[in-house]
mmCIF file of the C-alpha atoms, coordinates in Angstrom:
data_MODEL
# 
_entry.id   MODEL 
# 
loop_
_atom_site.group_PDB 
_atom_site.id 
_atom_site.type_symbol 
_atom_site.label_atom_id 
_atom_site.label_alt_id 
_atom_site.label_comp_id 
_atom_site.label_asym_id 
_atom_site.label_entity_id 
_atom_site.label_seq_id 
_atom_site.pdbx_PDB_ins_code 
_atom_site.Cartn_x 
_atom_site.Cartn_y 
_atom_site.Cartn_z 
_atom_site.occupancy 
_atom_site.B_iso_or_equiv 
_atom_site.pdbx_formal_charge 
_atom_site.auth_seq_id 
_atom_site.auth_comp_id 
_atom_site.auth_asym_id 
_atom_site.auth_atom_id 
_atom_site.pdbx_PDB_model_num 
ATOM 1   C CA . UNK A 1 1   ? 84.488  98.124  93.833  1.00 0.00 ? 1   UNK A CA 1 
ATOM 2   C CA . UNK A 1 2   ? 84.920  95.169  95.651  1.00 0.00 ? 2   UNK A CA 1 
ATOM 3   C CA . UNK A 1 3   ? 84.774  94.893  99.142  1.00 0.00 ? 3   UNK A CA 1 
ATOM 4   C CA . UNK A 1 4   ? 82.457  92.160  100.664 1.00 0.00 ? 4   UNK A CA 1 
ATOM 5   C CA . UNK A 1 5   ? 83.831  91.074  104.109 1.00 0.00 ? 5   UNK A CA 1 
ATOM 6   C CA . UNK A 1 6   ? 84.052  87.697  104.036 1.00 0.00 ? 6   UNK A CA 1 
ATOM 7   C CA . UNK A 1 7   ? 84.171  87.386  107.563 1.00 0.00 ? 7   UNK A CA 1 
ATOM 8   C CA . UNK A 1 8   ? 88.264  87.241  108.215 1.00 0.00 ? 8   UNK A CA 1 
ATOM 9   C CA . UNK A 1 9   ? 90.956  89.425  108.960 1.00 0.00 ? 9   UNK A CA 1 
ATOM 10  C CA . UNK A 1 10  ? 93.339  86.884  108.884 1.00 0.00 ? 10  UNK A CA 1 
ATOM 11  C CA . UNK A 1 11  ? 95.554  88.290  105.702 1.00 0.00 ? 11  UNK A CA 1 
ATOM 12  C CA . UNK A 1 12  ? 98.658  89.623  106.419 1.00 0.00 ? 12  UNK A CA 1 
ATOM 13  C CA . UNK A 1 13  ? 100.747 92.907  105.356 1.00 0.00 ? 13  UNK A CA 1 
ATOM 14  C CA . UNK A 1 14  ? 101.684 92.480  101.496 1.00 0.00 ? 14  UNK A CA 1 
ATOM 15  C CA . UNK A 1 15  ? 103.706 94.875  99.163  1.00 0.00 ? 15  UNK A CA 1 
ATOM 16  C CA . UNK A 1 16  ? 101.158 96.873  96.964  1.00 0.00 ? 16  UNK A CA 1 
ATOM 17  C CA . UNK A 1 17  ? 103.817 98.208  94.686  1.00 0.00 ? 17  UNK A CA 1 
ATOM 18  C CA . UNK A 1 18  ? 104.649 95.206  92.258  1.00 0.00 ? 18  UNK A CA 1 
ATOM 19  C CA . UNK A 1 19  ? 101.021 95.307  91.416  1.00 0.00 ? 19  UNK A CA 1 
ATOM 20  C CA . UNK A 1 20  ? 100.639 99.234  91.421  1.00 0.00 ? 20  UNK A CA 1 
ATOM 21  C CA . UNK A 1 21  ? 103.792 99.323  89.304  1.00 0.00 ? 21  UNK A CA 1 
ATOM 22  C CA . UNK A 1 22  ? 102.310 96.500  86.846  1.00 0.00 ? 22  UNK A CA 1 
ATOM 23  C CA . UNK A 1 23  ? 99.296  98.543  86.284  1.00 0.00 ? 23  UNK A CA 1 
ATOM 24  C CA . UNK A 1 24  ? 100.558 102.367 86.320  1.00 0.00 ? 24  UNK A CA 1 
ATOM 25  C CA . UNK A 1 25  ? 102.695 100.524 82.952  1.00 0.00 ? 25  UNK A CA 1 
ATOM 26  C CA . UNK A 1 26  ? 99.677  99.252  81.332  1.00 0.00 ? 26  UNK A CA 1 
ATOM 27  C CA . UNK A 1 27  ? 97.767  103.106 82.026  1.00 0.00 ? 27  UNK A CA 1 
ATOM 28  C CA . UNK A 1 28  ? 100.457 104.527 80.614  1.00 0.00 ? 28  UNK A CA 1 
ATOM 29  C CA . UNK A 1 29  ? 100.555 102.115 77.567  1.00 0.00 ? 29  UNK A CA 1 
ATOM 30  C CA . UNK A 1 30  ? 96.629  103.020 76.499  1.00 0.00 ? 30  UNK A CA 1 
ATOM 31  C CA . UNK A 1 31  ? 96.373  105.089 73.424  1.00 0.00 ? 31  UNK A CA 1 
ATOM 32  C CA . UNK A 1 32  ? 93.311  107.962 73.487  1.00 0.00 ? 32  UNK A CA 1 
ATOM 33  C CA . UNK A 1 33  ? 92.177  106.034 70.194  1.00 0.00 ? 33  UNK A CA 1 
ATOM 34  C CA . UNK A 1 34  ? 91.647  102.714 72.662  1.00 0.00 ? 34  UNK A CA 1 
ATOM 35  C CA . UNK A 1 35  ? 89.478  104.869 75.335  1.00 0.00 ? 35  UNK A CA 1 
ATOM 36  C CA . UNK A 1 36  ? 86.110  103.936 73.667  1.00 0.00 ? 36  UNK A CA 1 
ATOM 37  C CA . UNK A 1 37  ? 87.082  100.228 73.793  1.00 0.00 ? 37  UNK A CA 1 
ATOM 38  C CA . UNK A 1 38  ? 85.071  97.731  75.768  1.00 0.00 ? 38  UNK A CA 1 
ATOM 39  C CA . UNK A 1 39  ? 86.721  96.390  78.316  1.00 0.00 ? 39  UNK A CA 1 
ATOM 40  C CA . UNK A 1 40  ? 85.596  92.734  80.046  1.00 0.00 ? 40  UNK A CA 1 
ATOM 41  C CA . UNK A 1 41  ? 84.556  94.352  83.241  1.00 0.00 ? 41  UNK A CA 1 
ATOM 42  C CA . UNK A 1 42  ? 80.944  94.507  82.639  1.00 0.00 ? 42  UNK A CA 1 
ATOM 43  C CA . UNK A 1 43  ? 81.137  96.034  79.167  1.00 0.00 ? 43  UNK A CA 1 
ATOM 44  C CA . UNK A 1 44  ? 82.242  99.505  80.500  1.00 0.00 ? 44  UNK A CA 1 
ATOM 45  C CA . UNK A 1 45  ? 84.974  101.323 77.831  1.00 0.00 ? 45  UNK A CA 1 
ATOM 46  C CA . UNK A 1 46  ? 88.703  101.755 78.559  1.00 0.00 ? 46  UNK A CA 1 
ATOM 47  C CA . UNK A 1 47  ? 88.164  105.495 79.726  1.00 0.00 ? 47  UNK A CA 1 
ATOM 48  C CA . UNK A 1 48  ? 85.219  104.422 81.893  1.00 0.00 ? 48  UNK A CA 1 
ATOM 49  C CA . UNK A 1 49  ? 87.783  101.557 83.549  1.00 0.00 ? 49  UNK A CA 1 
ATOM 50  C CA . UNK A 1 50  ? 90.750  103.719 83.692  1.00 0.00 ? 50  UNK A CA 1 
ATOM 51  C CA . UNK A 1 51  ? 88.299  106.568 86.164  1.00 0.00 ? 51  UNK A CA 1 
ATOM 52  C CA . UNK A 1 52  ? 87.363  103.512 88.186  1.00 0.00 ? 52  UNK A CA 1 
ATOM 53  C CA . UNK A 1 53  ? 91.010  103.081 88.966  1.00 0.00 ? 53  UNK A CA 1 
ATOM 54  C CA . UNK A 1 54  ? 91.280  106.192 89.580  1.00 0.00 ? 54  UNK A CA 1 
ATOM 55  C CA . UNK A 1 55  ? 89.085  106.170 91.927  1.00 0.00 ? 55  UNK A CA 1 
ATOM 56  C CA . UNK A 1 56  ? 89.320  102.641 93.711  1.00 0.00 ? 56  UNK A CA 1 
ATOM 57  C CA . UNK A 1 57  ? 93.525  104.471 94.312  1.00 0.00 ? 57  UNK A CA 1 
ATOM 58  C CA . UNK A 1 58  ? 91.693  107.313 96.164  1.00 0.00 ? 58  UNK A CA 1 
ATOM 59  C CA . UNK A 1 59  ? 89.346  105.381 98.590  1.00 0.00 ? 59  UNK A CA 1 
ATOM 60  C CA . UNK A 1 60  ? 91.912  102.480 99.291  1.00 0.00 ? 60  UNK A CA 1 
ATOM 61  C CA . UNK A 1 61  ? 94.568  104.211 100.271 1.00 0.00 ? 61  UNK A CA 1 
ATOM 62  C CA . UNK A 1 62  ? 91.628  106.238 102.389 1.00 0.00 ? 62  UNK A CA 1 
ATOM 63  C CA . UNK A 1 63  ? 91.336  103.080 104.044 1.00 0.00 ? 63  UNK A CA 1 
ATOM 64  C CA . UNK A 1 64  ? 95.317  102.333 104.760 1.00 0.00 ? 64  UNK A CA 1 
ATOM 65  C CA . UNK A 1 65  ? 95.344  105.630 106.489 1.00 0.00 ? 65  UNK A CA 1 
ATOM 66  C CA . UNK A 1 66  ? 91.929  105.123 107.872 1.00 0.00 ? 66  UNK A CA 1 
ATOM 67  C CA . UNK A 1 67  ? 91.256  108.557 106.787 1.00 0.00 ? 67  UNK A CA 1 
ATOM 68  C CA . UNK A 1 68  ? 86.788  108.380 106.183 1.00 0.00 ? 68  UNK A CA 1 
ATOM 69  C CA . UNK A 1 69  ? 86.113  109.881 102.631 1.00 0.00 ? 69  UNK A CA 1 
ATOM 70  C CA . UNK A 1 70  ? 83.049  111.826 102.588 1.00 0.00 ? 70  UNK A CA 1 
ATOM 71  C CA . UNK A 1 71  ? 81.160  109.080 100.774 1.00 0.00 ? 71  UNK A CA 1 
ATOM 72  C CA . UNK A 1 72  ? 82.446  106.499 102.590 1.00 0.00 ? 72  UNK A CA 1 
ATOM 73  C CA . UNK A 1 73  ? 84.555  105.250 99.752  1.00 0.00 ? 73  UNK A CA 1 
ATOM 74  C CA . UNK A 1 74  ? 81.689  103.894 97.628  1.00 0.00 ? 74  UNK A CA 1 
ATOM 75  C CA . UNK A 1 75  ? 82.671  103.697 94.064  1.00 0.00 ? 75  UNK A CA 1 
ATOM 76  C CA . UNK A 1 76  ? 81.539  106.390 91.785  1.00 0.00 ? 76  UNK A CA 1 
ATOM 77  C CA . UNK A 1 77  ? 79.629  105.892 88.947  1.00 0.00 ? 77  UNK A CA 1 
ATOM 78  C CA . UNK A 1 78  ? 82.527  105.424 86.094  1.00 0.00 ? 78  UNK A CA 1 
ATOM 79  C CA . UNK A 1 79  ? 82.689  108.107 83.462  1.00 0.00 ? 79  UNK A CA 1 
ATOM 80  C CA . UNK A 1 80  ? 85.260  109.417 81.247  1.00 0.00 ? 80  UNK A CA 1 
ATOM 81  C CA . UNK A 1 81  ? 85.066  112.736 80.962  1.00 0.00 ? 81  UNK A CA 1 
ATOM 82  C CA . UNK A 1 82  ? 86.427  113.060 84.150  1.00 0.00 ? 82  UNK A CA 1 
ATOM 83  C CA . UNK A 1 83  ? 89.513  111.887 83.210  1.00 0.00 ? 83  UNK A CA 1 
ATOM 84  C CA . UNK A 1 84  ? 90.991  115.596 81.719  1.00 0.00 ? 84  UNK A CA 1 
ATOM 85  C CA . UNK A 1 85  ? 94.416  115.848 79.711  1.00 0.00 ? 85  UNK A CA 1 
ATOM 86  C CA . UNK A 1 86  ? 96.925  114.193 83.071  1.00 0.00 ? 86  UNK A CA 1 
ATOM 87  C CA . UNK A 1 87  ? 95.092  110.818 82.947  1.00 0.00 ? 87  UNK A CA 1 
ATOM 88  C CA . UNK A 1 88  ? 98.335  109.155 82.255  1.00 0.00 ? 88  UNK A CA 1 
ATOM 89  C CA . UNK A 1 89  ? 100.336 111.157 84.810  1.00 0.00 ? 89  UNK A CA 1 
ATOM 90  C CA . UNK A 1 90  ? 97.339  111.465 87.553  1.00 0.00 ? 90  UNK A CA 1 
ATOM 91  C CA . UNK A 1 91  ? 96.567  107.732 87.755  1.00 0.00 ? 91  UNK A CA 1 
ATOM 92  C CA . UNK A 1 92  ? 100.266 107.057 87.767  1.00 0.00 ? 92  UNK A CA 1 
ATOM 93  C CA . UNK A 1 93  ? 100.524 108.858 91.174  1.00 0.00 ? 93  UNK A CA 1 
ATOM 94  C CA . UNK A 1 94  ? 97.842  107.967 92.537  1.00 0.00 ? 94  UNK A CA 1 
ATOM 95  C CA . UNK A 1 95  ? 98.597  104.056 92.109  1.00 0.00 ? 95  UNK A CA 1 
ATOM 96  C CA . UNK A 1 96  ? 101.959 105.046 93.680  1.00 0.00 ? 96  UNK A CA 1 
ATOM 97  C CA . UNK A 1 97  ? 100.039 106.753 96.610  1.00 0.00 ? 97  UNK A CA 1 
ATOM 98  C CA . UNK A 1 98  ? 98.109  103.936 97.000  1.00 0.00 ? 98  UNK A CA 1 
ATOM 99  C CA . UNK A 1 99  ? 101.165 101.021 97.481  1.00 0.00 ? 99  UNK A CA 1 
ATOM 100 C CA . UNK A 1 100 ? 102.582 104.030 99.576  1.00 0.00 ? 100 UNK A CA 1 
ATOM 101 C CA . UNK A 1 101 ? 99.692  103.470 102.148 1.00 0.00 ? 101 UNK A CA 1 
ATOM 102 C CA . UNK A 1 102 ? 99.109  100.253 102.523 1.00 0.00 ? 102 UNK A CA 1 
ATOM 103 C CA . UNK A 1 103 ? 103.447 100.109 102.965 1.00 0.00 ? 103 UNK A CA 1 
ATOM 104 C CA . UNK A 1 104 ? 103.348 100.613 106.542 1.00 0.00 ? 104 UNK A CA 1 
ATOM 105 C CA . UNK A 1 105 ? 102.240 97.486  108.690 1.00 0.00 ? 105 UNK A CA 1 
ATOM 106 C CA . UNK A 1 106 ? 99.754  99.705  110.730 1.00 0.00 ? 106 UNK A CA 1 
ATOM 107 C CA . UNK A 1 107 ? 97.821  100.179 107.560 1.00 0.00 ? 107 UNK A CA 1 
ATOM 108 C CA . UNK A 1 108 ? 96.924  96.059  108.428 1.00 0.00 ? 108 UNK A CA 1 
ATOM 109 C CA . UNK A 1 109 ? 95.623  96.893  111.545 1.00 0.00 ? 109 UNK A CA 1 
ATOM 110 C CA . UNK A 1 110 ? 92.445  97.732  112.990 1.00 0.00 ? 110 UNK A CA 1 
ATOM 111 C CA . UNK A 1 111 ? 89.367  99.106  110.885 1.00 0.00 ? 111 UNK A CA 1 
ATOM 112 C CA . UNK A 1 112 ? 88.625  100.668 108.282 1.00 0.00 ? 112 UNK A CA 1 
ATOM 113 C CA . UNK A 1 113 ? 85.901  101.829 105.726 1.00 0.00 ? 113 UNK A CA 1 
ATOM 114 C CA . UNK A 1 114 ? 85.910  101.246 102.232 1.00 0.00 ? 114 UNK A CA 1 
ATOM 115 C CA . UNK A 1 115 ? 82.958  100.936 99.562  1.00 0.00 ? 115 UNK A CA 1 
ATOM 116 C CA . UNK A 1 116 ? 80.657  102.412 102.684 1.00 0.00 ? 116 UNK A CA 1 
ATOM 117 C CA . UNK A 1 117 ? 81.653  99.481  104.832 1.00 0.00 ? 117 UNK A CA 1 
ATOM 118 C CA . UNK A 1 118 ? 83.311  99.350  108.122 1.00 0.00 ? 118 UNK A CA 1 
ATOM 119 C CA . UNK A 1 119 ? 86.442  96.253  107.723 1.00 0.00 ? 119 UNK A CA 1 
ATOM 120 C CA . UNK A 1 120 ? 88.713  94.794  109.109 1.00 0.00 ? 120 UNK A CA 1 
ATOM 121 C CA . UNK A 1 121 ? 91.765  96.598  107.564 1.00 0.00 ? 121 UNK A CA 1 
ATOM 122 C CA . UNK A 1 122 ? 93.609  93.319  106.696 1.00 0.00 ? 122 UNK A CA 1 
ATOM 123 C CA . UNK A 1 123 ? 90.277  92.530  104.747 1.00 0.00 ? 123 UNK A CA 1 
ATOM 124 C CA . UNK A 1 124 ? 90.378  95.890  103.071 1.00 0.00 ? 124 UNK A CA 1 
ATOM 125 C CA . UNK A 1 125 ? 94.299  95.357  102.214 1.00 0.00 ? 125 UNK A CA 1 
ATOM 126 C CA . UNK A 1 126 ? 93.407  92.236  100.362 1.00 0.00 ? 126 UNK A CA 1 
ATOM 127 C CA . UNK A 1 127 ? 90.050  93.367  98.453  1.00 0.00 ? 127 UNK A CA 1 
ATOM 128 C CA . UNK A 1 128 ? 92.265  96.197  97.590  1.00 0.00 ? 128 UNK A CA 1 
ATOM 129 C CA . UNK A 1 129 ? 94.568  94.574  96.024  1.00 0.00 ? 129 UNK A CA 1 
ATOM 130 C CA . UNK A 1 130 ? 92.377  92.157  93.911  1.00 0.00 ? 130 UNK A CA 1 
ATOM 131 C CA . UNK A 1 131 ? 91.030  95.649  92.428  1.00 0.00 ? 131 UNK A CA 1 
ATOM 132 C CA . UNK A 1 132 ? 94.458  96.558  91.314  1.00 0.00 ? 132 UNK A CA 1 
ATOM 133 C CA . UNK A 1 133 ? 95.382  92.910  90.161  1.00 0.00 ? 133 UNK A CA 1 
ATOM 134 C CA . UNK A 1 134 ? 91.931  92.609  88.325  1.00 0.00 ? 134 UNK A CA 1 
ATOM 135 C CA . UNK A 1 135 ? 91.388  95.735  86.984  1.00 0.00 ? 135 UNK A CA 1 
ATOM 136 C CA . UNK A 1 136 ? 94.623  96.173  85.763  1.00 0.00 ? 136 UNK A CA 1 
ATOM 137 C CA . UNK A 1 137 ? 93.944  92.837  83.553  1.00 0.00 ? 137 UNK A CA 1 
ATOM 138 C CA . UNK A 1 138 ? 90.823  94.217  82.390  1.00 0.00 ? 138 UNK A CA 1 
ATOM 139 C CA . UNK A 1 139 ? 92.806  96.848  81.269  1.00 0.00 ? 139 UNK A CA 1 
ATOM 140 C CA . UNK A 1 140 ? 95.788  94.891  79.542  1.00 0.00 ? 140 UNK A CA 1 
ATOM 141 C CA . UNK A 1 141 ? 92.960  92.651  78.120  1.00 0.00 ? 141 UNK A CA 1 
ATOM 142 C CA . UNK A 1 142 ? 91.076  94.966  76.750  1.00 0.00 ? 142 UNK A CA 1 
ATOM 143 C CA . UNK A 1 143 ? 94.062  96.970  75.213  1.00 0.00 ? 143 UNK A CA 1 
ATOM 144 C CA . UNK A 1 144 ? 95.802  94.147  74.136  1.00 0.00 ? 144 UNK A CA 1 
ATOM 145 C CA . UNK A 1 145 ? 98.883  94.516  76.328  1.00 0.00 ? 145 UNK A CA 1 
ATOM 146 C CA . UNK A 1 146 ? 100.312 91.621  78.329  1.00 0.00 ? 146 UNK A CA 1 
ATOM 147 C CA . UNK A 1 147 ? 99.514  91.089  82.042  1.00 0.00 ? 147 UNK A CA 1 
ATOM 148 C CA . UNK A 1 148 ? 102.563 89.634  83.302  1.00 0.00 ? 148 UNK A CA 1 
ATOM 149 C CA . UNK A 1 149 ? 100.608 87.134  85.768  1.00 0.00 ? 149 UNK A CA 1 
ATOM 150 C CA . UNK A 1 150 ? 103.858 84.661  85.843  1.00 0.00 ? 150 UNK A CA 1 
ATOM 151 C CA . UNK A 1 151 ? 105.622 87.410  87.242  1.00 0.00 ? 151 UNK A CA 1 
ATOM 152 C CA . UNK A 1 152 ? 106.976 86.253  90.838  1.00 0.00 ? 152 UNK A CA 1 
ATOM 153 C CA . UNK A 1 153 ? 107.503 89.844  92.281  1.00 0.00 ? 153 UNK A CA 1 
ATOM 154 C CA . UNK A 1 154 ? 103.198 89.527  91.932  1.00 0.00 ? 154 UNK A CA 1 
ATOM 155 C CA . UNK A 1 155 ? 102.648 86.202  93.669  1.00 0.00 ? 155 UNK A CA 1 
ATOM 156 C CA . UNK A 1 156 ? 102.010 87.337  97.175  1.00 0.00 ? 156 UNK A CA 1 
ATOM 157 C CA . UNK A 1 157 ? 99.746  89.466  95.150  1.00 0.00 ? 157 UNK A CA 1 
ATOM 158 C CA . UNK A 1 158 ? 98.117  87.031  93.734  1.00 0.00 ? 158 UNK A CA 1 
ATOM 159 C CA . UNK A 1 159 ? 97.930  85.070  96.317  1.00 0.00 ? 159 UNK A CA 1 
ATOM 160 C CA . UNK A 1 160 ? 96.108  87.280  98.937  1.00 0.00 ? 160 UNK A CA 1 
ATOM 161 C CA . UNK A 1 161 ? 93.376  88.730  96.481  1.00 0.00 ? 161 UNK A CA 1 
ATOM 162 C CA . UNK A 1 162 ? 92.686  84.999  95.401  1.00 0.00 ? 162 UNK A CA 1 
ATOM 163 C CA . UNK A 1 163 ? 92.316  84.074  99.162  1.00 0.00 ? 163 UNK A CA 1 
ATOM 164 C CA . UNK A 1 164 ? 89.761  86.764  99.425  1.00 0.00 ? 164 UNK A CA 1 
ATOM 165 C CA . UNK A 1 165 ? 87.761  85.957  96.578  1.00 0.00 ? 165 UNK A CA 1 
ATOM 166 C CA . UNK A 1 166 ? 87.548  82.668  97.100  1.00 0.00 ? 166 UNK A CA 1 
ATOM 167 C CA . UNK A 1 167 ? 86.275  83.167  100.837 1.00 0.00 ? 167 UNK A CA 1 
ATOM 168 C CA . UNK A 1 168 ? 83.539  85.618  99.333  1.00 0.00 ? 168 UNK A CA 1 
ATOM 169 C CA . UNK A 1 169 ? 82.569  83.519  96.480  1.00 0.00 ? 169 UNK A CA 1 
ATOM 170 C CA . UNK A 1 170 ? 82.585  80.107  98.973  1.00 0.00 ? 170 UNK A CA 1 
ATOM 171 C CA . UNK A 1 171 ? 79.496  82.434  100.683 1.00 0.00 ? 171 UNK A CA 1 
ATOM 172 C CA . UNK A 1 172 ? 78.210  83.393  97.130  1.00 0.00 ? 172 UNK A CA 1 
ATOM 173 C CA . UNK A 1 173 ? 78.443  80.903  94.739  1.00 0.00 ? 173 UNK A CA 1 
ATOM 174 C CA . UNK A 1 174 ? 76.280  82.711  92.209  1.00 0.00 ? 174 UNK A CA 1 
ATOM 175 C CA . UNK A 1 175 ? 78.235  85.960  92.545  1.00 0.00 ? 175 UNK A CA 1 
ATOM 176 C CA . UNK A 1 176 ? 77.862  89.573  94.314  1.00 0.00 ? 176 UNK A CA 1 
ATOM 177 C CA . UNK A 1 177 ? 75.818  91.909  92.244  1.00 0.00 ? 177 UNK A CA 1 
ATOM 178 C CA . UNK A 1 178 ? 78.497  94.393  91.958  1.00 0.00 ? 178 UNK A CA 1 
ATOM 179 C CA . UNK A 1 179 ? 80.931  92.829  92.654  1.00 0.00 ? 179 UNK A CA 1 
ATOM 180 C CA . UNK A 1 180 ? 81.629  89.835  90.287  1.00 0.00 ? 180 UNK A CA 1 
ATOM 181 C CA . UNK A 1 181 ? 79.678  87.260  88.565  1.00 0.00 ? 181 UNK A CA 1 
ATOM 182 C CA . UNK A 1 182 ? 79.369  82.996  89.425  1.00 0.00 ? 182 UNK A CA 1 
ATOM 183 C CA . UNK A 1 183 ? 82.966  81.684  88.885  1.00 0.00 ? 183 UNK A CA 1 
ATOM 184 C CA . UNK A 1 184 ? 83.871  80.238  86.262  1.00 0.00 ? 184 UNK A CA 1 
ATOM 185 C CA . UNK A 1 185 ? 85.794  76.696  85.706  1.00 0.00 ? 185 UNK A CA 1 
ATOM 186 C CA . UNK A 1 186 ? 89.016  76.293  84.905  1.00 0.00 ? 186 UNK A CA 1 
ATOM 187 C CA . UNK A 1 187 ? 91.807  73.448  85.291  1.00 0.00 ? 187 UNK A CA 1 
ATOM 188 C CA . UNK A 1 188 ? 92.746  73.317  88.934  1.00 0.00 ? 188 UNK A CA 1 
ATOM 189 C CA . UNK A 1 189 ? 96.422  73.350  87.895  1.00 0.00 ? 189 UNK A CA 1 
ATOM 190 C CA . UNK A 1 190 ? 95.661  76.541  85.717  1.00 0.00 ? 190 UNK A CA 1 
ATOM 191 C CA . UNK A 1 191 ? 98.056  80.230  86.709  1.00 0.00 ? 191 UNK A CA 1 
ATOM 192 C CA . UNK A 1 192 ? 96.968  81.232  89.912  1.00 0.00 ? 192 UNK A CA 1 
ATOM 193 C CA . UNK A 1 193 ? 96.308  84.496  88.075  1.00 0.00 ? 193 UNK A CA 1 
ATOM 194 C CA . UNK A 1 194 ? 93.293  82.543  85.558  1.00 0.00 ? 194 UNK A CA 1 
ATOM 195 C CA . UNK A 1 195 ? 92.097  81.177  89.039  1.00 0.00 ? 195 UNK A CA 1 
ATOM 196 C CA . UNK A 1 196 ? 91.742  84.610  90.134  1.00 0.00 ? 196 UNK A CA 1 
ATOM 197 C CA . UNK A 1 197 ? 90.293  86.175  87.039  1.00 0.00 ? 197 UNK A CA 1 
ATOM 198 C CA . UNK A 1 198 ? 87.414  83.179  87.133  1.00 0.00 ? 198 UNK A CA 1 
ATOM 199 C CA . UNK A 1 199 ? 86.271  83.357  90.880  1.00 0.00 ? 199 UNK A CA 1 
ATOM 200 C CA . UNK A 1 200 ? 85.666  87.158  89.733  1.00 0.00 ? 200 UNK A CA 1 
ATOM 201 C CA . UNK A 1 201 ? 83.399  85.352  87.054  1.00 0.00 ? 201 UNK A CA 1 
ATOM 202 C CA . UNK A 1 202 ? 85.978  86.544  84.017  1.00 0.00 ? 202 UNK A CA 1 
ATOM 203 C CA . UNK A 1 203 ? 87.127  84.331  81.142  1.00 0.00 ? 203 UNK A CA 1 
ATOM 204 C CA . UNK A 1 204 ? 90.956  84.421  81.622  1.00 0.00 ? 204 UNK A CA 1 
ATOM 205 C CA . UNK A 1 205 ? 90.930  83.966  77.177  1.00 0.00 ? 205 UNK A CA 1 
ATOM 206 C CA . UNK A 1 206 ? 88.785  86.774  76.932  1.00 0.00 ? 206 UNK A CA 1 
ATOM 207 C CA . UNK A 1 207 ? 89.448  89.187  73.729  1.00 0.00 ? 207 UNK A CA 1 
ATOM 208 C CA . UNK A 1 208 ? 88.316  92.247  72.170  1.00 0.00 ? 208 UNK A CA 1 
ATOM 209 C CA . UNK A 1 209 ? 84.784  91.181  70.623  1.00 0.00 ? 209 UNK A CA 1 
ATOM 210 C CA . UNK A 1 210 ? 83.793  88.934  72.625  1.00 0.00 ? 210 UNK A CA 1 
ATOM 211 C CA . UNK A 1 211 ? 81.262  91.055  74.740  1.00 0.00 ? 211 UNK A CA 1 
ATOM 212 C CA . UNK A 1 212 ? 81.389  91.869  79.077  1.00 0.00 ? 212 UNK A CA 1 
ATOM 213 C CA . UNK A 1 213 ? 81.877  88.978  80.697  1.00 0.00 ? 213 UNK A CA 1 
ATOM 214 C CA . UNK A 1 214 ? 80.637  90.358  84.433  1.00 0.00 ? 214 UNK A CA 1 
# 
């Protein structure tokens, strides 16, 4: 789970639900027969990915209501089984819950914790939503659906989480164990999306086969 501070608060209030909405599709376009797929996010399978969302929905919108989760909002170990027969319905509602926190401006104020830190909650906001934006192309990636990136309901989006990775990767240029891995190049003119995707370290042409890429 990311959620290095990179030292700023200086991101302000953006709508969660075009990227909650984006994802909650692509969960609910995984077929069981993909769950024991690898995914690019450091090799881990489908299932393993889709309880990691699950999860990362839980503890962020924790932090929007700067409600402190028993384990601080660390990021469980990923695994499967947890998932039960609801996956599809359960991580649907709980990436609605999610945009539903971080809705109110308040949620962008103050501090918060998340991943056992104490943040600024605009820095939390903006991690938070490069999990969802990220993630949710691991997913799509690794299920072969398409990641509408080009989308402009996403920019703002887009535009914070790359903000925030770029501040924390300016500070680690060989990557946050963890976190993500060194970036990797691409054209500066490239989708703002790829430019996301490698700061995290990920090959935006990844494909099935080719192996984790962070």
């Amino acid at each position: 789970m990311a959620t290095a501070d990179p030292g700023t608060a200086g991101f302000r209030p953006v709508d969660f639900r075009p990227a909650t909405d984006v994802v909650a599709r692509l969960v609910r376009g995984v077929r069981e027969e993909q769950l024991d797929l690898e995914t690019p996010c450091g090799g881990i399978s489908v299932g393993r990915l889709l309880d990691h969302i699950d999860g990362l929905s839980v503890a962020f919108a924790a932090a929007a209501r700067k409600e402190r989760l028993p384990d601080g909002g660390r990021a469980r170990e990923p695994d499967a089984s947890r998932l039960g027969e609801d996956w599809r319905d359960r991580l649907a509602a709980g990436l609605d819950a999610l945009a539903g926190a971080w809705r109110p401006e308040e949620a962008w104020e103050g501090v918060t914790m998340v991943g056992g830190l104490e943040l600024p909650a605009p820095v939390a906001g903006a991690s938070g939503l490069d999990e969802v934006l990220v993630h949710g192309w691991d997913l799509a990636a690794a299920t072969r659906q398409p990641f509408p990136g080009s989308d402009r309901s996403l920019t703002e989006a887009l535009e914070t989480a790359h903000a925030w990775v770029g501040s924390v990767a300016a500070q680690n240029p060989e990557g946050v164990p963890g976190l993500f891995g060194p970036s990797v190049a691409v054209p500066e003119d490239a989708p703002l999306l790829d430019r996301l995707l490698a700061l995290t370290g990920r090959d935006p042409g990844w494909e099935p086969g080719r192996g984790p890429v962070v």
